[in-house]
N, C-alpha and C positions, 0 to 999 in steps of 0.2 A: 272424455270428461268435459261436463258444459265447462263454462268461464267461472259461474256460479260454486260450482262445485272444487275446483281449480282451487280458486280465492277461501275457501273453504279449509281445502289440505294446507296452501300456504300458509292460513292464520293458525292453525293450527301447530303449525312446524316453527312459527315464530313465538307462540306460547311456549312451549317444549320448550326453544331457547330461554326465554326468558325464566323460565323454572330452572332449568339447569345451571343460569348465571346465577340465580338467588342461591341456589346450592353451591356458590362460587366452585365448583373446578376451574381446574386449569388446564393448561395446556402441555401436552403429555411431554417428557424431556427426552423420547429415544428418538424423536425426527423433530430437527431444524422447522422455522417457519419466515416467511419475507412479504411482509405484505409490499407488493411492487406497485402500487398504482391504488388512490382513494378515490372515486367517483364523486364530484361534488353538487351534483344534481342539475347542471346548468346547462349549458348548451355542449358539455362532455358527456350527459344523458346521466343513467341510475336504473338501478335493478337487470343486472347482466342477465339472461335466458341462453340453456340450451350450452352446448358445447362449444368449446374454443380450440382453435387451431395455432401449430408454430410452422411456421418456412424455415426455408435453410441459413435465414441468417437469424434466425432466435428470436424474431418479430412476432407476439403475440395477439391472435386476431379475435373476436364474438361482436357480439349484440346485445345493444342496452335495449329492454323492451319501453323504457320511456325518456323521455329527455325532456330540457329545460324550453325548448325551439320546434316546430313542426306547426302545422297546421291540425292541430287537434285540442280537446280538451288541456285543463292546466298541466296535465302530467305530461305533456307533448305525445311525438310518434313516437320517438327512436331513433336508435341510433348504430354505425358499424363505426366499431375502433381497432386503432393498433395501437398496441402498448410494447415499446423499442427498449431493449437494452442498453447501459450505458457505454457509453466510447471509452471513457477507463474506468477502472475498475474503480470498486467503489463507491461510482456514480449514482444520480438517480433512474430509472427507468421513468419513460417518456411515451404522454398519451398525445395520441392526433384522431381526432373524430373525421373518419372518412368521407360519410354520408351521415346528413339527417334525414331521414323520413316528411313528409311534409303531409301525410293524410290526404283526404279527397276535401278539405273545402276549398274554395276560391276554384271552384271547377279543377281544381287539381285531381289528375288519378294515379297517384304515388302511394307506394307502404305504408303502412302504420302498423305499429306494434308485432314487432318479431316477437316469436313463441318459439324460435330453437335458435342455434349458433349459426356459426359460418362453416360451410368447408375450403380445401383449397386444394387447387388443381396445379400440372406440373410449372404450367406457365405464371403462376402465382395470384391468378384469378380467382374472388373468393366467391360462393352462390350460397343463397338463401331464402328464407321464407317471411312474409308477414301474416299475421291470421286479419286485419284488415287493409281495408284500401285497394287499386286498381279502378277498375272499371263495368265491375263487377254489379248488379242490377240487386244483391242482399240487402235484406236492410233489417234493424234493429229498433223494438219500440218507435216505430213509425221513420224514422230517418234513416238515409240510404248510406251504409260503411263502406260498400265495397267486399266483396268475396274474399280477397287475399289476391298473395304473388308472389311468382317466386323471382327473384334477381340477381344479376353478374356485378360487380364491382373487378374494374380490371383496372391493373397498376400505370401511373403515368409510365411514357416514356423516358423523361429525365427525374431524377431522384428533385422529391420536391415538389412536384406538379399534381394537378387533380385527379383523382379517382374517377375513372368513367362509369357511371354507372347505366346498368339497362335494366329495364323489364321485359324476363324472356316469357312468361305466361299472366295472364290475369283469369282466374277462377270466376265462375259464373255461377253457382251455385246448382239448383237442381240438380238435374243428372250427374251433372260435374262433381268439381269437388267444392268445398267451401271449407274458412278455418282452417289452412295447414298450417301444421302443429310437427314440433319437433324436427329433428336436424336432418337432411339430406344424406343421400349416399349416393356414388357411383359405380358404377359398373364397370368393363372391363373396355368398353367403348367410348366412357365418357357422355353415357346417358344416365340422365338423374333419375331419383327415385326417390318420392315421400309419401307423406301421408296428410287427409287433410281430414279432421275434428268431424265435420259434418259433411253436408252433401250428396250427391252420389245414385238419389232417387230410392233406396229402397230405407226401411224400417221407419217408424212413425211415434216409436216411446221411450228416443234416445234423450231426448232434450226438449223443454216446453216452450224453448224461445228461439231456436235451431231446428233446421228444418234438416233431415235423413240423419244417420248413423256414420256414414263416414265415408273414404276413400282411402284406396293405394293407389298412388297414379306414377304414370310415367312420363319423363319430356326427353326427348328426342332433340340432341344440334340437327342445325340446319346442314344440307350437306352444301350448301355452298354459304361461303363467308357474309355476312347482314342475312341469309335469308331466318326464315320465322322458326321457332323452336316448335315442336309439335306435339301436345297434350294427347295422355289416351288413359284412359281409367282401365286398371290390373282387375279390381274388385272393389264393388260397393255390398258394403255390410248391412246386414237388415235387421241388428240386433237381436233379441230374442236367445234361442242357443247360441246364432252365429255370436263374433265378435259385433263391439259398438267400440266407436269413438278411437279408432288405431293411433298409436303413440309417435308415427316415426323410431329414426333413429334403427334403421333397416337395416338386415346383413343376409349378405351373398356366401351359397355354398360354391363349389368348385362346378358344378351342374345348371348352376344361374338360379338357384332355388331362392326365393326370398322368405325371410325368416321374419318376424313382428310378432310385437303384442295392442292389444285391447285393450281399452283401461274399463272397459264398460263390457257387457251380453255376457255369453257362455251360461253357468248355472243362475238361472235366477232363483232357486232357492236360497241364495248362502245369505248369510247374518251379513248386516254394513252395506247388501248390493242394493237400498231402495228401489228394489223389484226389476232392475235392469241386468244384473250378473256383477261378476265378481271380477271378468276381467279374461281375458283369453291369451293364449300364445299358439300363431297361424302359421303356415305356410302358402307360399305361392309359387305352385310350378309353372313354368315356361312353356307355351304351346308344344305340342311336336308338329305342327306344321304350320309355315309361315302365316297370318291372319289369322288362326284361331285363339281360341279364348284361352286365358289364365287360370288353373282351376286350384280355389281353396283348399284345405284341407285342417280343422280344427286340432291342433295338437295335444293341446291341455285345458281345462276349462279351471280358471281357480276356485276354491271353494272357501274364503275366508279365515275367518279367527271363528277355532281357537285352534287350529291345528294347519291351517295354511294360509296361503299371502292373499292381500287384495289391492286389484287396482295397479295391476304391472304398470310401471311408466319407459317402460322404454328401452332403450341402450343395450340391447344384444347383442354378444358374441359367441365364436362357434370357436370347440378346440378342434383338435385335428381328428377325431374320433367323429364329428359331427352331433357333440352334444352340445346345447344353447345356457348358457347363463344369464340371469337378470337379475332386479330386485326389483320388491312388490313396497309400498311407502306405508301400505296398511296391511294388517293380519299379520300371523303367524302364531302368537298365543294371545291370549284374553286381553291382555293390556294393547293387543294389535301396532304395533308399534314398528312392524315391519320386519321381510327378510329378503335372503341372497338363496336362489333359487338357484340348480340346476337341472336339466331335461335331457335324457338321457333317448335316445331312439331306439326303437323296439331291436332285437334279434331277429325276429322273420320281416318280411316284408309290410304284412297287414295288422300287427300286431301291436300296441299301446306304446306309447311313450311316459317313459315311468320319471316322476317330479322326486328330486332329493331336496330336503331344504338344508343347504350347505353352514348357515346362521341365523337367528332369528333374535330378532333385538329385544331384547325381555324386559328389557327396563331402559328408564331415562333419569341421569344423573351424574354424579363425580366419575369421572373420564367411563361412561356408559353413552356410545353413539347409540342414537336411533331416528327413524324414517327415510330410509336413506330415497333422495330425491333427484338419482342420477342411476344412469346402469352402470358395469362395470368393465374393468379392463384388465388384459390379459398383459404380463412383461414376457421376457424372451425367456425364462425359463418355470412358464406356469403359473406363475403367484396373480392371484385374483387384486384387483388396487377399487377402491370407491368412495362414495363420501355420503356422509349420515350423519352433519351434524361436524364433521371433523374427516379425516383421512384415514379407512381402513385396507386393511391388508389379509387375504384371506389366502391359506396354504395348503395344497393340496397335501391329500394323506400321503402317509408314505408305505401305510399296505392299506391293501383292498380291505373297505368299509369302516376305515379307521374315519373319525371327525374331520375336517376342515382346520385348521387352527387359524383362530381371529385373533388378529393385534391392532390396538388402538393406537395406530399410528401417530395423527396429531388429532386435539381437538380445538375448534377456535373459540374466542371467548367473547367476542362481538367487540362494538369499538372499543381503540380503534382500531384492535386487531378486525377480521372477516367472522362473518356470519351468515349461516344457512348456503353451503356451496352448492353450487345449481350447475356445475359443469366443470369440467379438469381434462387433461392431457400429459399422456407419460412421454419426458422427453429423455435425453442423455444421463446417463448413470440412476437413472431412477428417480430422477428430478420432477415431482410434481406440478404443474403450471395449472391454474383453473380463476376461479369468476366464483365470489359470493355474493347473494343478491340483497343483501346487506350487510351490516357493520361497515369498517371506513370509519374516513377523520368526516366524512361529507354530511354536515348543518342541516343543510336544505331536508333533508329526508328523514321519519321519525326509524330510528334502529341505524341509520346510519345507510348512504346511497349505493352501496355496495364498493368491493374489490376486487383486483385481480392479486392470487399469492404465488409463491415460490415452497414448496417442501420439498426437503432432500434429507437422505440418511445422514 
């Protein structure tokens, strides 16, 4: 999805809000809510992206895609924070902005503008993406951004001390990737894997201001300590039937198969796809011999409203059967207001993969989520968790071909509670922890600079 289009779905998601306040609901009374932390738009940054991560001492980590400080326009780069629990109970929870972003001016070639979260690894190292900046030779309406980059933020040595950070790749555009978009994932070696907006060399009618369709790429540690991380493109999309514009936010079967979706190509017939597709969900299997190629394989092609999802954004999971779940932010019926997909794998080998749409958000209103603008996640015994506006809960049947059961778990109500959650993480006893990319007490920003909350049963 361009930037253009992007800003498009989010005003849009922010109208919905604000419709939905005028119809004042409230905020559902079967799960608790805690807003932990109000963004106040300054140099602690505003509008969180993309998923957030906790460690094991209950330290919560993401990405402001803008901040008050950076070398970029008034909105700044950005930002990586943790947001700490208190020492007694009680207390307040406690933000410290890691890294600011500093953009490319002043011959700087530093990030700008995250478009997913953090991960983090065992040693409590976090990695990430910005869709500008580096050293990258792209440029926009005549001025040079930078490609993008992905980067390590590792933990001082003494509690209290600086965050080191590095740039392990800078994106080049062409062939390469450009724009990587959405959150990171690992593998079983502790090689990453994302995806990036554009770039890649192939398709030509993904984007008017972006040049190619997109990428899956791969980085490679160096095998010895300081040496160079090492970039290699999985697949470039040439839109058309293929996928366009891959979402991140990847997932590994037990075979190293990677799973994604498209927010862009597949059926360019369908309503809403302004002639580029409706949005795809991929795979990518692993060479069978060392050096050779990555080969696609198109799963699903979505087909719109009024009868299916558009515009998958992302956040994949696989159950133990090897079916993938997601949600699409647009389609499902006529009002398109979005659904919770599942993809189920054929029976023979060479045979279809068959789409259930598990909910489909049919309206927006008094405790009515909809467009949900994150994928979703699985707890330790099945129940589907996500956010659309608020916190849902989706249950699997309990015989074969029986519904889903959705429960409106919480919903926010913008400041100074949270608004439009853009990212969450299931911790201890079902404890929600996530990032909305606005509401908050925070001034500076109109809707408010965003939060981090807390929900539990």
């Amino acid at each position: 999805m361009s930037p253009y289009r992007w800003l498009t779905l989010i005003s849009r998601v922010c109208l919905v809000a604000a419709l939905v306040l005028t119809a004042a609901f409230t905020a559902s009374a079967e799960w608790k809510e805690k807003v932990l932390y109000s963004f106040q738009g300054g140099a602690d940054g505003w509008m969180p992206e993309g998923g957030v991560v906790l460690d094991k001492a209950g330290n919560l980590y993401g990405a402001n895609s803008r901040s008050g400080s950076g070398g970029c326009p008034s909105s700044g780069c950005g930002t990586v924070f943790e947001i700490s629990p208190p020492i007694q109970r009680g207390g307040a929870w406690t933000e410290t902005t890691l890294y600011t972003f500093q953009g490319i001016s002043g011959g700087k070639t530093d990030g700008a503008t995250p478009t997913g979260g953090v991960i983090i690894d065992e040693q409590g190292n976090l990695y990430g993406t910005t869709a500008y900046g580096g050293n990258g030779p792209c440029e926009l309406f005549g001025s040079t951004t930078g490609c993008g980059i992905v980067y390590e933020l590792s933990p001082p040595a003494q509690q209290g001390g600086q965050w080191a950070y590095t740039i392990l790749y800078n994106f080049q555009g062409g062939n390469d990737g450009q724009f990587p978009w959405g959150d990171l994932v690992f593998d079983k070696k502790g090689t990453l894997y994302g995806a990036t907006q554009f770039g890649g060399g192939k398709g030509t009618t993904c984007d008017p201001f972006y040049q190619y369709c997109g990428t899956v790429f791969e980085l490679s540690p160096p095998k010895q300590k300081g040496g160079a991380w090492k970039e290699k493109v999985l697949h470039s999309f040439a839109g058309g039937t293929d996928g366009a514009n891959p979402n991140g936010g990847l997932v590994f079967d037990s075979r190293g198969v990677v799973y994604g979706t498209s927010v862009s190509g597949g059926n360019q017939g369908c309503q809403d796809s302004y002639g580029i597709g409706c949005g795809t969900a991929f795979r990518l299997a692993p060479p069978t011999q060392k050096g050779g190629a990555w080969k696609e394989k198109i799963l699903y092609r979505f087909q719109g409203r009024p009868n299916d999802g558009l515009a998958p954004n992302g956040g994949l999971v696989l159950d133990a059967n090897g079916a993938l779940y997601g949600t699409t932010p647009g389609g499902g019926s006529g009002n398109a207001y979005g659904t919770v997909f599942g993809l189920t794998p054929p029976n023979k080998r060479k045979g279809a993969w068959v789409e259930t749409l598990l909910h489909v958000f049919e309206t927006c209103g008094r405790y009515d989520p909809c467009i949900p603008t994150s994928g979703v996640i699985f707890d330790s015994v099945g129940d589907l968790y996500g956010v659309a506006g608020g916190v849902f809960r989706l249950k699997p049947p309990v015989r074969k071909g029986a519904n889903w059961d959705f429960t409106n778990l919480y919903e926010f109500t913008g400041s100074p509670d949270g608004s439009d959650p853009l990212g969450f993480v299931l911790g201890d006893g079902h404890t929600i922890f996530g990032t909305t990319a606005y509401g908050g007490t925070g001034q500076a920003c109109q809707g408010g600079c965003g939060a981090a909350f807390q929900v539990w049963p």
